[in-house]
N, C-alpha and C positions, 0 to 999 in steps of 0.2 A: 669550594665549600665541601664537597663530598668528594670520594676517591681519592685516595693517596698517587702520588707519581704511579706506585706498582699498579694499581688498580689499571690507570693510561696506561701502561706499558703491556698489558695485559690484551687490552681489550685493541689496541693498536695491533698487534701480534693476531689477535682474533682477524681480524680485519681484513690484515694481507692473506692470515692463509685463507677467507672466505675468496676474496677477490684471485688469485691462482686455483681455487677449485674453480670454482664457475668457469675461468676462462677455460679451461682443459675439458672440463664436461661439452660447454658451448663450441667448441672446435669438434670433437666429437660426434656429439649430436647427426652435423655437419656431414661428417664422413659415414654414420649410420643412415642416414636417409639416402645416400648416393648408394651403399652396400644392398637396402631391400629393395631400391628399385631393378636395380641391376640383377638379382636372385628371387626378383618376383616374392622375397619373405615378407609375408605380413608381419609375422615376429621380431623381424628387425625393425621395422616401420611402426609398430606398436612399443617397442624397447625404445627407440628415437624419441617417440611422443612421450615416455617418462623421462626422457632425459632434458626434454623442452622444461618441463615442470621440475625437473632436478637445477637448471643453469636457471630459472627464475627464482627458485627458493635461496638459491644461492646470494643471487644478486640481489635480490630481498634481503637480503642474512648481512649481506656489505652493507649494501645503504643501512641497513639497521643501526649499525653498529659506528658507522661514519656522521649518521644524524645524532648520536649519544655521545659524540665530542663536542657537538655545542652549547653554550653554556647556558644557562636559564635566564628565561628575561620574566619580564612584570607581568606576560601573557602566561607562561609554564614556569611559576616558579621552583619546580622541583628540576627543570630541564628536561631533557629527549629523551631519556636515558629507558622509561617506559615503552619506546618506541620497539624498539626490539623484541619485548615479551610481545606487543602486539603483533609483530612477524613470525613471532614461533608460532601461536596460534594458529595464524591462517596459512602456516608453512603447515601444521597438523588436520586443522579440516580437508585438506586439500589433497593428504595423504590418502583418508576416508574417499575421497572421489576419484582417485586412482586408483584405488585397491577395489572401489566398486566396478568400475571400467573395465577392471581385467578380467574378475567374474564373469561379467558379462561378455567379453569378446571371448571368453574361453567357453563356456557357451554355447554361443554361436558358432564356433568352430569343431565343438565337437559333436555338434550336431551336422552340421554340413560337411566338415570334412577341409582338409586347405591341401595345395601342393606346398612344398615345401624345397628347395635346393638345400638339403644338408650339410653339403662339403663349404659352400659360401655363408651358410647360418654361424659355423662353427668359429670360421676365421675371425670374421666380422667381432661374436662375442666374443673370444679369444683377446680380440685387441679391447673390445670394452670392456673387460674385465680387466686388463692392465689401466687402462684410464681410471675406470672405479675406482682401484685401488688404490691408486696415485691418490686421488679428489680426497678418499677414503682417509688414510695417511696423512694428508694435511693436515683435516678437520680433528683427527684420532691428538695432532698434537696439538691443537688449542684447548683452551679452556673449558674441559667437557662438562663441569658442574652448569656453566652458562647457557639456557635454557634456547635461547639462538642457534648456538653452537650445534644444540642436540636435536632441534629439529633440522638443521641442515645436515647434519649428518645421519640419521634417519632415512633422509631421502637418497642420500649417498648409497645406506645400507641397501636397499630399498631394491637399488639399481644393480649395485653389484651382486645381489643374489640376485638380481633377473637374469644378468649377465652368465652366472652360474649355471641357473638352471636353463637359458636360450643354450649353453655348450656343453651343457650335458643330452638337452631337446636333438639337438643338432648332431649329435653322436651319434644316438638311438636312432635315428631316420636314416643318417647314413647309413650303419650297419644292417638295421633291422627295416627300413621303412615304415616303420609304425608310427603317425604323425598324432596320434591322442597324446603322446606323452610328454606333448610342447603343453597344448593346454592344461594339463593337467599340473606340470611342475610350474607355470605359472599362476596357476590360484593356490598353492599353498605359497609363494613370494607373498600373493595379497595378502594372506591372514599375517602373514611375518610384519607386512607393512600394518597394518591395523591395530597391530598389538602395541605399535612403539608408537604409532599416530597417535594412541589413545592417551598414553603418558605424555608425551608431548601436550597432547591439547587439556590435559589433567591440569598439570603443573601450571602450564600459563594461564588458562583461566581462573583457578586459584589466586592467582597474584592479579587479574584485572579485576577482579569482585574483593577485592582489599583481604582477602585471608591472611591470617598468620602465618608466617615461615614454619613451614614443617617444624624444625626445629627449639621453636619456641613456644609455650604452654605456655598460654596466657594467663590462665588463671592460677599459674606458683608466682608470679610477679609480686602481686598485693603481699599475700603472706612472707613472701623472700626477704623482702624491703623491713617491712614492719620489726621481721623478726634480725635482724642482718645492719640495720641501719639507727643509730640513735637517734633519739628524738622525734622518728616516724609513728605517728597514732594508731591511721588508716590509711589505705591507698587505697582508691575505687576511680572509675571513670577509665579503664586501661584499655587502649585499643593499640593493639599492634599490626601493622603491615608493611609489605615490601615494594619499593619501586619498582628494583628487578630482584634477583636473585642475591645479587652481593650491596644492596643499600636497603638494610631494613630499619622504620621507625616506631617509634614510641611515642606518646602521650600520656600523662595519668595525673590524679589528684593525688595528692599528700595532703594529710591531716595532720600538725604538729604539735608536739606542747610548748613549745617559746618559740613565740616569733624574733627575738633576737637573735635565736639560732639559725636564722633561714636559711643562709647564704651558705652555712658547714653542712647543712641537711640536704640542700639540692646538689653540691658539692659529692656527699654520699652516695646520695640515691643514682645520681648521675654514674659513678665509679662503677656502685654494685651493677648495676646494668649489662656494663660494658663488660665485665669481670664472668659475672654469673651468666648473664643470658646474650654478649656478643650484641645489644644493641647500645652501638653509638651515638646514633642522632634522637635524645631524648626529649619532649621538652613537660617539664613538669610544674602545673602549677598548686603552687601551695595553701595549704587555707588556716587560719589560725582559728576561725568561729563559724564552724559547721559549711558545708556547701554551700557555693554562691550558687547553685545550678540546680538547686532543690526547689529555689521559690519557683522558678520558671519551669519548672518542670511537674509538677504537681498544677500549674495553672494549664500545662497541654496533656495533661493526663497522662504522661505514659508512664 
């Protein structure tokens, strides 16, 4: 019904590069928690735990995307396809709870103070900074309008400027033994993560409370038609929303002057749509003798 092959080929392509990040992140991880035990660094042990929550957004971000291949049945007639804006989401709140996290352990550390192995801080991020990157690089060639895509990549970013700044941390200590300036280049990472969490959880909440596609101004519809399409009186009743990013719909009233004409007018109106404002999935119902939706609705007041 919805998406074209390219659309599948698209979102399949999403898929695989979600599921090759995750596995590389998840192997990683792996080797980061063996690296702080071994060097006593909190900071690689605190970089590790983002990267717990980077291989689950991930894995989150596949099944997203894996559950939006099945087809709609009689329970979700739009299909899964929503399912995914709901993982960007909570792939974005969850950015907010890690970028509070660090605050806070940085903090605590610069208040107390931590030992630190510099020489083993540095290698460790070294190599997770070529992982990032990798993860990074996938993600960079999927489908970056798709709102999945960008909270997993976020989280990506997220990490490899941790990675950044744990081997830059780790440089300064070795040289200099000054260990403030681990926690410190770790709380501007948080605000870096906060800023893109915040777009992230913008955008997808927008589309679970039915908003309109940035893109489309709902209120030049009626006038566009009217003025654009023969035979169109009025149009009222227009609500536009998105399932995800790339399946936006329509609904609206048309007012005509012959009803003989119906079927060339929905025909129109249907075209202009797609033409002018990029919505395909329209469904329009037409009225020849005033609104059917006036008597009922002047009986519920609104």
């Amino acid at each position: 019904m919805h998406g074209s092959h390219d659309h599948n080929h698209v979102n399949k392509s999403n898929e695989t590069r979600m599921a090759l990040a995750a596995a590389i992140t998840g192997l990683f991880m792996i080797a980061e928690v063996v690296g702080g035990v071994i060097s006593g660094s909190l900071a690689l042990i605190a970089d590790a735990g983002h990267m717990l929550t980077d291989f689950a957004s991930l894995a989150l971000a596949w099944f997203g995307f894996r559950l939006a291949r099945r087809p709609a049945d009689w329970k979700r007639t739009y299909g899964f396809d929503r399912f995914q804006v709901l993982v960007a989401f909570v792939n974005g709140l969850t950015l907010f709870v890690i970028a509070a996290w660090i605050v806070y352990e940085a903090y605590e550390r610069l208040t107390e103070g931590a030992e630190v192995e510099g020489g083993v801080m540095m290698i460790v991020a070294a190599l997770g900074l070529l992982v990032n990157i990798g993860a990074f690089w996938l993600l960079h060639g999927a489908d970056r309008e798709n709102l999945n895509v960008r909270g997993a990549a976020v989280h990506v970013l997220g990490d490899l400027l941790g990675s950044v700044a744990a081997l830059a941390a780790g440089g300064v200590i070795y040289w200099t033994g000054w260990t403030p300036i681990d926690p410190l280049l770790s709380v501007l990472v948080a605000l870096i993560i906060l800023r893109s969490g915040w777009y992230v959880v913008k955008a997808s909440a927008h589309i679970l409370l039915e908003g309109a596609p940035p893109e489309v101004d709902s209120r030049e519809i009626g006038p566009d038609l009217v003025a654009n399409v023969a035979g169109v009186e009025d149009v009222h009743h227009v609500h536009v929303w998105a399932i995800t990013q790339e399946r936006s719909m329509v609904t609206l009233h048309a007012s005509i002057e012959q009803p003989t004409a119906m079927d060339d007018v929905v025909r129109g109106i249907k075209q202009r749509l797609a033409e002018r404002f990029g919505l395909n999935h329209a469904t329009v119902e037409v009225e020849c003798e005033g609104c059917a939706d006036a008597a009922t609705e002047t009986s519920h007041g609104h």
